[in-house]
Biopython code that builds the backbone (N, CA, C, O; Angstrom):
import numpy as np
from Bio.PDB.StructureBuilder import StructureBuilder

atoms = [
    (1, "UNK", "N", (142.399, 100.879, 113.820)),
    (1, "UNK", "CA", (141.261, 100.300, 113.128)),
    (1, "UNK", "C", (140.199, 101.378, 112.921)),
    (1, "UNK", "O", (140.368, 102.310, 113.707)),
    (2, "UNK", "N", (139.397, 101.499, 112.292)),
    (2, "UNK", "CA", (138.360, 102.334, 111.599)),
    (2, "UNK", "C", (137.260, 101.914, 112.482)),
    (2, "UNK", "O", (136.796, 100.792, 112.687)),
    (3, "UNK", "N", (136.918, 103.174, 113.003)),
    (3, "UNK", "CA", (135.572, 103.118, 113.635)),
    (3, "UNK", "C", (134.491, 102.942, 112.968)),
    (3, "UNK", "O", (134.223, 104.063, 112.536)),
    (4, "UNK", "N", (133.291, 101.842, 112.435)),
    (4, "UNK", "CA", (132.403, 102.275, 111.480)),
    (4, "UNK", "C", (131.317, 102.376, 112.435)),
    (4, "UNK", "O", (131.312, 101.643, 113.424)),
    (5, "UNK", "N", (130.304, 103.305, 112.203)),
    (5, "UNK", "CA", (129.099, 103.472, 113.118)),
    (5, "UNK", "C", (128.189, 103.777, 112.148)),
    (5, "UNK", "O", (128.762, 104.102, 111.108)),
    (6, "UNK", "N", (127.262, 103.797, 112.089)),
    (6, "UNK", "CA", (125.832, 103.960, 111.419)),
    (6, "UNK", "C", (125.193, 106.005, 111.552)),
    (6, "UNK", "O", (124.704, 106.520, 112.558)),
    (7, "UNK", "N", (125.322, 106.355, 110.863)),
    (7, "UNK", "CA", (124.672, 107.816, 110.973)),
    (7, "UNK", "C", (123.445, 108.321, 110.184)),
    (7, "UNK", "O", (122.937, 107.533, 109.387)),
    (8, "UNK", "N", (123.055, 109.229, 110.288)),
    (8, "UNK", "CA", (121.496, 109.955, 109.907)),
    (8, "UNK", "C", (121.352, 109.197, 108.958)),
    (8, "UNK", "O", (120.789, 108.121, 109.157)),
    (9, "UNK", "N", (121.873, 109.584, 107.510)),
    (9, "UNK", "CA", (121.680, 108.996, 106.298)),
    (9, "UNK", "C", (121.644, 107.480, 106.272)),
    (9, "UNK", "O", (120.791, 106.927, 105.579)),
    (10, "UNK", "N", (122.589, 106.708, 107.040)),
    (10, "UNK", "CA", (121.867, 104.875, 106.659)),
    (10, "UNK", "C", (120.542, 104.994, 107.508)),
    (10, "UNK", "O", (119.770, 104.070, 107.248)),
    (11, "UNK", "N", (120.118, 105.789, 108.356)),
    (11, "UNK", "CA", (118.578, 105.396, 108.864)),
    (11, "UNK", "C", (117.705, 105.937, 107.365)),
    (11, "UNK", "O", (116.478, 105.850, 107.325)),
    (12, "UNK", "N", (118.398, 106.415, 106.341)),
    (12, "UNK", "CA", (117.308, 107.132, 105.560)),
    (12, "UNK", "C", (117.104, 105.987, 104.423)),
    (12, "UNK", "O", (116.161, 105.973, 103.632)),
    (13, "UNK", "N", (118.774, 104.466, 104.516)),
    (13, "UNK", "CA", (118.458, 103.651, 103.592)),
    (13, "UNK", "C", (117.869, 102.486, 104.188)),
    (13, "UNK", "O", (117.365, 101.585, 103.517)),
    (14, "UNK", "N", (117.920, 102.491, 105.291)),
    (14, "UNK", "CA", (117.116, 101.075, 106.081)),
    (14, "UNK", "C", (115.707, 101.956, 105.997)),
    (14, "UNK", "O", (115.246, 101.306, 106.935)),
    (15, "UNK", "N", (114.882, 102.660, 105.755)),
    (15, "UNK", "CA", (113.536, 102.927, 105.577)),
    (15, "UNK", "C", (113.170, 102.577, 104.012)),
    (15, "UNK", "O", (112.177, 102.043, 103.517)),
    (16, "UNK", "N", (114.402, 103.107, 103.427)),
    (16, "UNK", "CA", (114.037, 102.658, 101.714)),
    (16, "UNK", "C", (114.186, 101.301, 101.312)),
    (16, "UNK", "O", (113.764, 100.887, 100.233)),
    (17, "UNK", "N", (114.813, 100.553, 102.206)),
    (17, "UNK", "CA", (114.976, 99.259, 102.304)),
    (17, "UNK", "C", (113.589, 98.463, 102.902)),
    (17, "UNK", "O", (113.271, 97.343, 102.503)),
    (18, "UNK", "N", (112.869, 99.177, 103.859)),
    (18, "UNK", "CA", (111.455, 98.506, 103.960)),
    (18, "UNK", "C", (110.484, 99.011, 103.498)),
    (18, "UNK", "O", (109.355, 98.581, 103.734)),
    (19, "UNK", "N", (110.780, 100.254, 102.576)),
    (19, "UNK", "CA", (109.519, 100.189, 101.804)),
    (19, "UNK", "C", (109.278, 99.798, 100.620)),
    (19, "UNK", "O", (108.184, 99.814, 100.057)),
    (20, "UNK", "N", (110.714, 99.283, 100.023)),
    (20, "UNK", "CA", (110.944, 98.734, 98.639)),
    (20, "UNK", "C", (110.299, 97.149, 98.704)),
    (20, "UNK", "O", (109.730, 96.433, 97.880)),
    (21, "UNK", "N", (110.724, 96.987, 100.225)),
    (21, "UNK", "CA", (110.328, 95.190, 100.392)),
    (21, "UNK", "C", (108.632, 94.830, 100.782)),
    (21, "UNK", "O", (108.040, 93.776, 100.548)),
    (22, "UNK", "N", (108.011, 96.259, 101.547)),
    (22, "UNK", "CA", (106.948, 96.093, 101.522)),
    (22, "UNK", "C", (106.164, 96.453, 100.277)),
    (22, "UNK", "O", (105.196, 95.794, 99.897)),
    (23, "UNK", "N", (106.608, 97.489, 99.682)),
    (23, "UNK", "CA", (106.049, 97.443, 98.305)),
    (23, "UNK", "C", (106.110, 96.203, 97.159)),
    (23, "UNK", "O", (105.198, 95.887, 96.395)),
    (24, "UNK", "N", (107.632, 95.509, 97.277)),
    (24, "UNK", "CA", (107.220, 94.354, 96.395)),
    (24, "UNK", "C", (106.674, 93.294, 96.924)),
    (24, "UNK", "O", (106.366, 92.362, 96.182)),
    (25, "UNK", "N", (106.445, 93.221, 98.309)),
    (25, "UNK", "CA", (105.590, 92.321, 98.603)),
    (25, "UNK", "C", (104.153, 92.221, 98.774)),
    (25, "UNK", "O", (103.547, 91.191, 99.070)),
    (26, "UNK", "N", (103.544, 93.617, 98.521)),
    (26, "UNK", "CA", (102.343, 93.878, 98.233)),
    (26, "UNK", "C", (102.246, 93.731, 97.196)),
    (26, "UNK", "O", (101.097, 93.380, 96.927)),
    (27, "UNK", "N", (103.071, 93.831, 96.083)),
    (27, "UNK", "CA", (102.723, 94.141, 94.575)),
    (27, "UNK", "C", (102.422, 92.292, 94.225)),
    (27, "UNK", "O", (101.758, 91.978, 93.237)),
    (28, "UNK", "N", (102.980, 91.269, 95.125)),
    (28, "UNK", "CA", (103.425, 90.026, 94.583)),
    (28, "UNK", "C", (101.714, 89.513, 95.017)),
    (28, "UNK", "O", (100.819, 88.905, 94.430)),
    (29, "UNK", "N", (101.854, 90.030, 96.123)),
    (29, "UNK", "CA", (100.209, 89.369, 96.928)),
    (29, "UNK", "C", (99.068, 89.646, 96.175)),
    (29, "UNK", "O", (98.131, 88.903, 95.882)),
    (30, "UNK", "N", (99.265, 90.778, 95.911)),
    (30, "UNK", "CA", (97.976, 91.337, 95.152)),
    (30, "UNK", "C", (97.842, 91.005, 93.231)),
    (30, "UNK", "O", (96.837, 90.966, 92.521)),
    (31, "UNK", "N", (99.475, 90.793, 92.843)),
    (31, "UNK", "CA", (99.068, 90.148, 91.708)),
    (31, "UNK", "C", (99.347, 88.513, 91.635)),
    (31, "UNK", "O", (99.400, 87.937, 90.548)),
    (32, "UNK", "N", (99.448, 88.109, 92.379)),
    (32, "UNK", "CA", (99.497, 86.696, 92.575)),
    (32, "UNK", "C", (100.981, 86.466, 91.842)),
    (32, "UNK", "O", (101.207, 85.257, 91.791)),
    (33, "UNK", "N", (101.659, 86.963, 91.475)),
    (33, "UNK", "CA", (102.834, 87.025, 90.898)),
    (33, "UNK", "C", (104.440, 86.371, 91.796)),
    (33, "UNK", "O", (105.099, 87.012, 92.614)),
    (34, "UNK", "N", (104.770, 84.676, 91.211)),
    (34, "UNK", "CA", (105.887, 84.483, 92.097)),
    (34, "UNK", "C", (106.760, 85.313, 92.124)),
    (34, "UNK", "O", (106.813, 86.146, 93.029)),
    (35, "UNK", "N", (107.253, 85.286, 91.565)),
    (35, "UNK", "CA", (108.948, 86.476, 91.563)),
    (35, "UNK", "C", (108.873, 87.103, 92.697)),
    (35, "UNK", "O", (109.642, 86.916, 93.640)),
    (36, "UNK", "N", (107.661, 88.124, 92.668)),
    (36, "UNK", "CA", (107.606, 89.224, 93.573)),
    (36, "UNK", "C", (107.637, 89.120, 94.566)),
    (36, "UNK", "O", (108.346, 89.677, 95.405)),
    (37, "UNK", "N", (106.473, 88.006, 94.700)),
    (37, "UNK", "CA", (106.633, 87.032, 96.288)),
    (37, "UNK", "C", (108.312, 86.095, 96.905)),
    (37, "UNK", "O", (108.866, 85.921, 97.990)),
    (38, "UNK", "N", (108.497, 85.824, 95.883)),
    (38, "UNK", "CA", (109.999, 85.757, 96.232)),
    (38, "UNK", "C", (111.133, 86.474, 96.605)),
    (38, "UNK", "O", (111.815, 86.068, 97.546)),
    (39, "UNK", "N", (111.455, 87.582, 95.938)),
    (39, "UNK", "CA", (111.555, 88.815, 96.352)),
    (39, "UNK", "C", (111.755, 89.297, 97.647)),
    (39, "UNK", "O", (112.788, 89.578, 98.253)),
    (40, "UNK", "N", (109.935, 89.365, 98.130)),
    (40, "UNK", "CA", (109.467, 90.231, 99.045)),
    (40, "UNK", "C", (109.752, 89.140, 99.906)),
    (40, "UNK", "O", (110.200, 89.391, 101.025)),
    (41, "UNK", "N", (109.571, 88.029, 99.570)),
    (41, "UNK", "CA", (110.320, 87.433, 101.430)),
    (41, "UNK", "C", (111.506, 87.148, 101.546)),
    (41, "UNK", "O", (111.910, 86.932, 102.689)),
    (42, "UNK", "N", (112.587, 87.039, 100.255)),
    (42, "UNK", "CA", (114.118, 87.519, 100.761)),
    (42, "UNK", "C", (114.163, 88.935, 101.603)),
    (42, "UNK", "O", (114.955, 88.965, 102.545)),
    (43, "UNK", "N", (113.454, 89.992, 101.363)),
    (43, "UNK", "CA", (113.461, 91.037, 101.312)),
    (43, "UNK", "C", (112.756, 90.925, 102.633)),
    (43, "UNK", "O", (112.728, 92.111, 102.960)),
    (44, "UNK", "N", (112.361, 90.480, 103.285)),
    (44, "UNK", "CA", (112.114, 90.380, 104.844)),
    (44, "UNK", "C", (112.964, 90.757, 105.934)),
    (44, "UNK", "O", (113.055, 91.730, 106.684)),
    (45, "UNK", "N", (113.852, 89.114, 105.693)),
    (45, "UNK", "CA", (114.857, 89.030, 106.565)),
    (45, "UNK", "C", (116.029, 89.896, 106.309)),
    (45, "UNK", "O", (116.766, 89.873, 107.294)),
    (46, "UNK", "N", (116.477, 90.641, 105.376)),
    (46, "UNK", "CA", (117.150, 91.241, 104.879)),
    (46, "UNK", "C", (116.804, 92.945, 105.657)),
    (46, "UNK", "O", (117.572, 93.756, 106.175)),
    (47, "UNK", "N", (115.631, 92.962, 105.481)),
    (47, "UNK", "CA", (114.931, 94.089, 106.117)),
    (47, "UNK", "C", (115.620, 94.327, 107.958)),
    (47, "UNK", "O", (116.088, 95.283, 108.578)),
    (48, "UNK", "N", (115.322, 92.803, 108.288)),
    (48, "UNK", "CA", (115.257, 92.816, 109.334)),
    (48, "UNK", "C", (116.643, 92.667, 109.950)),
    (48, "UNK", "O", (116.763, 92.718, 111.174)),
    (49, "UNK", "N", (117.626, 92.497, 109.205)),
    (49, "UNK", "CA", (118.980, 91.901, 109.988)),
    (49, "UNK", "C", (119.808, 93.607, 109.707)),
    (49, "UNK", "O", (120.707, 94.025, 110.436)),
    (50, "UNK", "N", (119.270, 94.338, 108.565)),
    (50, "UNK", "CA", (119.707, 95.316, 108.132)),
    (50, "UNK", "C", (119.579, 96.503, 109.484)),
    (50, "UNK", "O", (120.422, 97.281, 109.931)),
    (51, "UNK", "N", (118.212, 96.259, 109.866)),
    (51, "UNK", "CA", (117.701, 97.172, 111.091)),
    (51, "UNK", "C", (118.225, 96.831, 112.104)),
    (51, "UNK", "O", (118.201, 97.608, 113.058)),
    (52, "UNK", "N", (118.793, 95.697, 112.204)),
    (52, "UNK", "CA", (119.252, 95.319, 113.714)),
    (52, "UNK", "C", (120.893, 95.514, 114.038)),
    (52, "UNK", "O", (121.519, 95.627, 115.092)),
    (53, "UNK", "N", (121.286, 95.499, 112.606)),
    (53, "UNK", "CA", (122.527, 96.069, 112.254)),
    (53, "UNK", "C", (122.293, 97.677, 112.618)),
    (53, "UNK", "O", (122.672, 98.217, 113.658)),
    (54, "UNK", "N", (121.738, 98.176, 111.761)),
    (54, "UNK", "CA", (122.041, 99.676, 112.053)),
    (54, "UNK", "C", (121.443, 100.139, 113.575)),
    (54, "UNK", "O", (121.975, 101.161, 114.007)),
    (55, "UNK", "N", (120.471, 99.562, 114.393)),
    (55, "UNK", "CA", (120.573, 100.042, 115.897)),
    (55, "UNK", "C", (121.384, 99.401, 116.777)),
    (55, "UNK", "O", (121.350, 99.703, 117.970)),
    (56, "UNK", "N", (122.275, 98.365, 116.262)),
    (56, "UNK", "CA", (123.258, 97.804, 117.262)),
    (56, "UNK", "C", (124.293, 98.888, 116.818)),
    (56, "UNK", "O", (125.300, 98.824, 117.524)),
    (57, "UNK", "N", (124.355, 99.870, 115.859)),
    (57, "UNK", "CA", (125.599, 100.724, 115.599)),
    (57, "UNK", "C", (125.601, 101.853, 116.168)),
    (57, "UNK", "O", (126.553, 102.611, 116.353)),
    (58, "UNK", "N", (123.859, 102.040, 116.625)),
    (58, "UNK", "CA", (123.392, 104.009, 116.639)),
    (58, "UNK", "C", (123.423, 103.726, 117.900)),
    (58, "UNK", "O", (123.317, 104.794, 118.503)),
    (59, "UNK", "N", (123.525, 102.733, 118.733)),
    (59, "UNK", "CA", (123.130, 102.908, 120.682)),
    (59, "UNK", "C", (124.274, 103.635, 121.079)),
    (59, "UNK", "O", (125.419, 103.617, 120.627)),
    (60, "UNK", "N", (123.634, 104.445, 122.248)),
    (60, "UNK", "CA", (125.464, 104.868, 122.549)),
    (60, "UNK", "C", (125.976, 103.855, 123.571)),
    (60, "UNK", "O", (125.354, 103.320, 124.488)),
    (61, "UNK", "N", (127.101, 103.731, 123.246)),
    (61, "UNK", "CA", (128.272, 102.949, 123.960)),
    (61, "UNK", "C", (129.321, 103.582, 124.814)),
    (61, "UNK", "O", (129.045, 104.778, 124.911)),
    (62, "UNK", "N", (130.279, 103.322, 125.395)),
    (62, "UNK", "CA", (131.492, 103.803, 126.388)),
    (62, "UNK", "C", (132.114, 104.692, 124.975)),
    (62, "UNK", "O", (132.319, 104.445, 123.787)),
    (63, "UNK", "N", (132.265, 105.859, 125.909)),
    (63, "UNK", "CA", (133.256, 106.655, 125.149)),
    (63, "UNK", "C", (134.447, 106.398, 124.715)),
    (63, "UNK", "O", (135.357, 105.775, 125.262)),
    (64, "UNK", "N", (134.405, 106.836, 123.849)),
    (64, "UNK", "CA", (135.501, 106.343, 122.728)),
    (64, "UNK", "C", (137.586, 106.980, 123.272)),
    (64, "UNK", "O", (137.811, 107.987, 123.943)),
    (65, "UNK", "N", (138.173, 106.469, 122.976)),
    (65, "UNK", "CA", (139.240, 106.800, 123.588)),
    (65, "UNK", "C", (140.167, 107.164, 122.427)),
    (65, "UNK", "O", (139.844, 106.960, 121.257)),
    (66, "UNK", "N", (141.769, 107.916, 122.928)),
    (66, "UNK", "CA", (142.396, 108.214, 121.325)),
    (66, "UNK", "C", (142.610, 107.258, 120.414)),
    (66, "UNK", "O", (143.081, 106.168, 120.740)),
    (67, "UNK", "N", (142.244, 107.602, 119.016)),
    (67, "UNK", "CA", (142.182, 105.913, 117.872)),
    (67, "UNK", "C", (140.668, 105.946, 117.730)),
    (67, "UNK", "O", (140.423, 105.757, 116.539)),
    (68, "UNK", "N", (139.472, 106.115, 118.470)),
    (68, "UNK", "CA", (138.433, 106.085, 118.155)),
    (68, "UNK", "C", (137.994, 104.741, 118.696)),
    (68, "UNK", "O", (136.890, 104.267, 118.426)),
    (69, "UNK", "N", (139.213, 103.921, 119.748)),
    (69, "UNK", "CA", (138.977, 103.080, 120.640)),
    (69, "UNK", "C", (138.263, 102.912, 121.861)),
    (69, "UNK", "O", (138.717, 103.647, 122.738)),
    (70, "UNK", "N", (137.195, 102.124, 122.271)),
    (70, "UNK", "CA", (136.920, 102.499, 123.614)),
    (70, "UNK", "C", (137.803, 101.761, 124.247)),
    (70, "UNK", "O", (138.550, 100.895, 123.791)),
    (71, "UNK", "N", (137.640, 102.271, 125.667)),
    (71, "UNK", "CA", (138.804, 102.286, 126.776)),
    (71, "UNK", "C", (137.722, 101.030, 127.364)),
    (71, "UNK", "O", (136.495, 101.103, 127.413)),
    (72, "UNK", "N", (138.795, 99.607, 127.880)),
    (72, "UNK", "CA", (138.165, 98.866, 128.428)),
    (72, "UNK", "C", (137.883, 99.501, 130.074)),
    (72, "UNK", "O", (138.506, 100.395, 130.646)),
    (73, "UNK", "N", (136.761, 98.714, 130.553)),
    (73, "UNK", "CA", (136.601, 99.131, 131.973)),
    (73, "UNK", "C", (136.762, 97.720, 132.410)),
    (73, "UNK", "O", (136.607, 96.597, 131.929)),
    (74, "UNK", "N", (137.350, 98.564, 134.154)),
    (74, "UNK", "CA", (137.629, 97.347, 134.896)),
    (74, "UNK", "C", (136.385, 97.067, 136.168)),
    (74, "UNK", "O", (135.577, 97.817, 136.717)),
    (75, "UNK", "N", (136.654, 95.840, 136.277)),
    (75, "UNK", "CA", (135.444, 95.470, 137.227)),
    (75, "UNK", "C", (136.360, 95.066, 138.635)),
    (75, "UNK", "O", (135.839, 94.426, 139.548)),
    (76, "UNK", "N", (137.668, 95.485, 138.678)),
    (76, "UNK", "CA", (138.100, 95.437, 140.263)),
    (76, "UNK", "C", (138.329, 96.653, 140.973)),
    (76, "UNK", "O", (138.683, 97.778, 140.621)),
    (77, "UNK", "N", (138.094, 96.240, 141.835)),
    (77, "UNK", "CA", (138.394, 97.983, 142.283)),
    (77, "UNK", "C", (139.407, 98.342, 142.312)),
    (77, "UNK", "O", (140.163, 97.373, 142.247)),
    (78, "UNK", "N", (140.311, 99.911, 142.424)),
    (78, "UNK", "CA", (141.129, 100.521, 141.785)),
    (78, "UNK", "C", (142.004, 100.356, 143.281)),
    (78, "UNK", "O", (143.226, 100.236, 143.188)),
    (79, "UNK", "N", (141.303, 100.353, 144.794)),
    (79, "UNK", "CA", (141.654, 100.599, 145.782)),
    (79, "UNK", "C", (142.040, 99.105, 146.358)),
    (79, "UNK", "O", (141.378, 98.086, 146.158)),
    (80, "UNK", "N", (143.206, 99.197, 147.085)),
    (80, "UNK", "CA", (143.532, 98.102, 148.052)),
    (80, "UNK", "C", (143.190, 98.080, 149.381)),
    (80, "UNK", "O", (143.530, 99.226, 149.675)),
    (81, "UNK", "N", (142.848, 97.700, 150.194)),
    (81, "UNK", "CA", (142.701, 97.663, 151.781)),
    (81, "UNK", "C", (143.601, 96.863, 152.315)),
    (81, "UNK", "O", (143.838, 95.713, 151.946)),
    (82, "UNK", "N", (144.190, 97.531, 153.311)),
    (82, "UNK", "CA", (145.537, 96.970, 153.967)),
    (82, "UNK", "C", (144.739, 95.929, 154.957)),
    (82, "UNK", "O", (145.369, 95.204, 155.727)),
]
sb = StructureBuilder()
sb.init_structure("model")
sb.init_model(0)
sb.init_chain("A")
sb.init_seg("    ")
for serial, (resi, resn, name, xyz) in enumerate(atoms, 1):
    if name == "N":
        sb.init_residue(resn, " ", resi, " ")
    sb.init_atom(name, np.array(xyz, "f"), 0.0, 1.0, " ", f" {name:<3s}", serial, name[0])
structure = sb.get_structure()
């Protein structure tokens, strides 16, 4: 399976992504204009699920194993006691 992770450049489109939404949502407020205001509050949550997407991708996680799989970990211990 394909590892997808988030790198430098999508942090450069989730910024153009909130300034496009804060710009049309200033532009809607200030000209009293629906559309824009419509727009700008699709363009909210969109903002916001986009960002939460790309830092749930950039955290680091368990190292990756061959395949670009991470290796599950175990929570028993490895050792027996007689």
């Amino acid at each position: 399976m394909v590892n997808l992770r988030s790198g430098r450049q999508d942090r450069l489109l989730v910024i153009v992504v909130w300034l496009l939404t804060v710009v049309v949502l200033g532009l809607g407020i200030a000209t009293a204009s629906p559309i824009l205001l419509v727009w700008g509050v699709l363009g909210l949550p969109a903002a916001v699920f986009l960002s939460y997407v790309h830092l749930r991708d950039t955290r680091s996680g368990p190292p990756a194993g061959p395949g670009g799989v991470a290796e599950p970990t175990s929570v028993e211990p490895t050792s027996v006691e007689p």
